[in-house]
C-alpha positions, 0 to 999 in steps of 0.5 A: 844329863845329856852334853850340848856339845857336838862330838869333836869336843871330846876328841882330844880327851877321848882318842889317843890322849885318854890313854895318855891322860891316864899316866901316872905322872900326868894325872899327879900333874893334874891333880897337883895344879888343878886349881892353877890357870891353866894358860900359865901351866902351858907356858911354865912346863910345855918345855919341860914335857914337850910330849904330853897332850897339853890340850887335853891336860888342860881341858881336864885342869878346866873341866875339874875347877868346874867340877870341884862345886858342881860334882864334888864326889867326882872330883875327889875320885882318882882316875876321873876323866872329863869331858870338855869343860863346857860339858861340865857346866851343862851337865846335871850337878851332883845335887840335882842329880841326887835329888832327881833319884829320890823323886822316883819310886826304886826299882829293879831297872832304869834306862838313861836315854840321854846319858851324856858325862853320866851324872844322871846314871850315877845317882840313880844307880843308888837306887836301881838295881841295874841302870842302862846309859845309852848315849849316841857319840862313841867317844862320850860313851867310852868316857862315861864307861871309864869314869863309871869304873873309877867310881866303882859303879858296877850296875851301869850297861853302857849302850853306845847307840841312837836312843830312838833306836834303843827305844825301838827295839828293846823288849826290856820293861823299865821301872824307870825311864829318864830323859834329859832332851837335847837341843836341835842341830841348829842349836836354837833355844828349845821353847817346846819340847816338840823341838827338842831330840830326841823328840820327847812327844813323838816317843810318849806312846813307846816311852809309857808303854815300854817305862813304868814311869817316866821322868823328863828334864827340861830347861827353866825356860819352858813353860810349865802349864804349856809343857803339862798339857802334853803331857799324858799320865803326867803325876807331878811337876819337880821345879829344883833350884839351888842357891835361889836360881831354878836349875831345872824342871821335872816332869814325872809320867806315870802309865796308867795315872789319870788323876791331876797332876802336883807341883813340888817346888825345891830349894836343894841349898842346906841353908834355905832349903824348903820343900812346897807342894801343891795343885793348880787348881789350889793355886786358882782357887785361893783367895789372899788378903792385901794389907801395907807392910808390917813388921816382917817382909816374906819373898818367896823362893825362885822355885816357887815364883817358876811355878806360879804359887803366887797366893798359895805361899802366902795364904799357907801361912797366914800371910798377906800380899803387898799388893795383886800383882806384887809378889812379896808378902807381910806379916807382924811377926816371924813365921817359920816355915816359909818357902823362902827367904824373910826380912825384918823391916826397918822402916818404909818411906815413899820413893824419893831420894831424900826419904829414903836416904834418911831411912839409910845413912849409909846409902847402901843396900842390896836392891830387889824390884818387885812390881815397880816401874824402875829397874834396880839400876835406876832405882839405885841411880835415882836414889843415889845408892850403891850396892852390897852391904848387910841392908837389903832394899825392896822397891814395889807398889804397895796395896793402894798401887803407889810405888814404895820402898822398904828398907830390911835386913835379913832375919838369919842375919838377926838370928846368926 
């Protein structure tokens, strides 16, 4: 995990009110109001504690509603010291951090290049022996050591210091070399990894001769076939979603590996977590049947829709797709198993107000576009529909091209 911030974000945390932040009294203060608004707590005990650094209190009151969900274990540890809460939001979460560790072989040393607030180097210190945290800005390096010690990781270097220059000069061999890449001082959106620091591409020859694998972190935005082919050694692409929104995607290098790569597609959420694996050139060669709805509605998760399984989801079981450009599948009956989530069909009706209202009386429904001329705000406009609700309605083209609407409910919904 690597923080986008610049480096006076983290001076009122990490100067003279670190020591302070660490008193007793302010740290029950903390802890005690933490899921308060932290404005009103100013207003309420400024007077009362006219000495104590109300900035950084509040910081870390912001920081650890933030962390409650994102970075549970954290949370609950006494003595943790966040950074800006807005370094807590970007950080990697526990989850995917946890998962980035079991994507790679254990072993006896990794190096963290990017090591930011650390959550990264906290889960792969589980499965190394010994992990080095090289971060560039003094200050979260301090922080980083700090929390390092309150959770009790003890296998954790921390280098404070350029990690092009640490690439340069260590003589260390690693099992596993981790970056989550930062963007440029101009603080555009990162498209390529060429315009990412450090600059991943240029340092491929030292990163595979120096790291028995390689594993890097990119935003979702990317492009991943764009992405692989600069990638040499490249073993398997990781896309991670949680909740249904793709969080990141991975990129494992291996030295020496000269094979074509995988795509692991994840759902890390314990309620719709799937596991999906397979090869592009699968994926190119497939060939799936078309058919008009049946009794079950199959939509595949965002991780595999990222990663442009768009035949192989459906085809892996037996199902059907709506139409070739219409990313939802159909099959008479449930089949376990599937990659995302699945509806039960209610009935379908053409796309016209009145139809569709005879299908749904109470005018009510969650609603999702696939491969349909309106956004799902004019279709509930059109319709004359609102949102929420147990019914979810799907508007697309069916297998004849013709816009359609399916009115469903979910079947854990059924089953619950």
């Amino acid at each position: 995990m690597r923080c986008k911030l610049p480096a006076i974000c983290w001076i009122t945390t990490c100067s003279m009110s670190k020591e302070l932040l660490q008193q007793p009294d302010i740290q029950a203060f903390i802890r005690q109001y933490q899921q308060h608004e932290p404005a009103a707590l100013r207003l309420r005990f400024a007077k009362q504690h006219p000495d104590w650094p109300w900035p950084a209190i509040l910081n870390q009151i912001k920081a650890r509603q933030k962390a409650a969900t994102k970075l549970p274990d954290w949370y609950a540890t006494p003595g943790i010291l966040f950074p800006d809460p807005l370094a807590v939001e970007q950080a990697s979460s526990q989850a995917t951090a946890r998962f980035k560790a079991t994507v790679v072989a254990s072993g006896s040393r990794a190096l963290d290049l990017t090591g930011g607030l650390g959550a990264d180097s906290a889960s792969l210190s589980q499965r190394f022996a010994q992990v080095d945290y090289v971060e560039i800005d003094e200050q979260r390096a301090a922080l980083a050591q700090h929390n390092f010690q309150a959770l009790g990781l003890k296998n954790i270097k921390v280098y404070q210091q350029d990690a092009e220059q640490f690439l340069q000069q260590t003589t260390t061999p690693y099992d596993l070399i981790y970056l989550d890449p930062d963007r440029r001082p101009d603080k555009q959106r990162v498209s390529a990894l060429a315009h990412s620091r450090p600059n991943v591409l240029a340092l491929l020859p030292r990163l595979l001769q120096t790291g028995r694998q390689v594993l890097i972190k990119t935003a979702p935005l990317l492009d991943i076939s764009a992405t692989a082919s600069q990638l040499p050694n490249l073993l398997q692409v990781g896309v991670v979603a949680l909740q249904n929104e793709v969080k990141e995607v991975l990129y494992l290098l291996q030295a020496g590996y000269e094979d074509k790569y995988s795509i692991r597609c994840v759902e890390l959420h314990k309620k719709r977590r799937y596991d999906f694996k397979f090869k592009l050139e699968e994926e190119i060669q497939e060939e799936i049947k078309i058919s008009d709805i049946s009794n079950y509605l199959y939509m595949p998760g965002a991780a595999v829709l990222k990663a442009g399984a768009f035949k192989l989801a459906g085809s892996r079981f037996g199902l059907y797709k709506l139409h070739a450009n219409t990313h939802l599948y159909t099959a008479d009956k449930h089949v376990a198993g599937f990659p995302g989530q699945v509806f039960k069909v209610l009935g379908t009706a053409a796309y016209r107000k009145k139809t569709v209202q005879a299908l749904l009386p109470s005018r009510q429904a969650n609603i999702s576009v696939r491969n349909f001329p309106d956004s799902p705000e004019q279709v509930k406009k059109t319709l004359g529909l609102r949102d929420g609700g147990k019914l979810y309605l799907f508007a697309y083209r069916n297998a004849a091209g013709r816009p359609e609407i399916a009115v469903t409910e979910k079947v854990e919904d059924r089953l619950s």
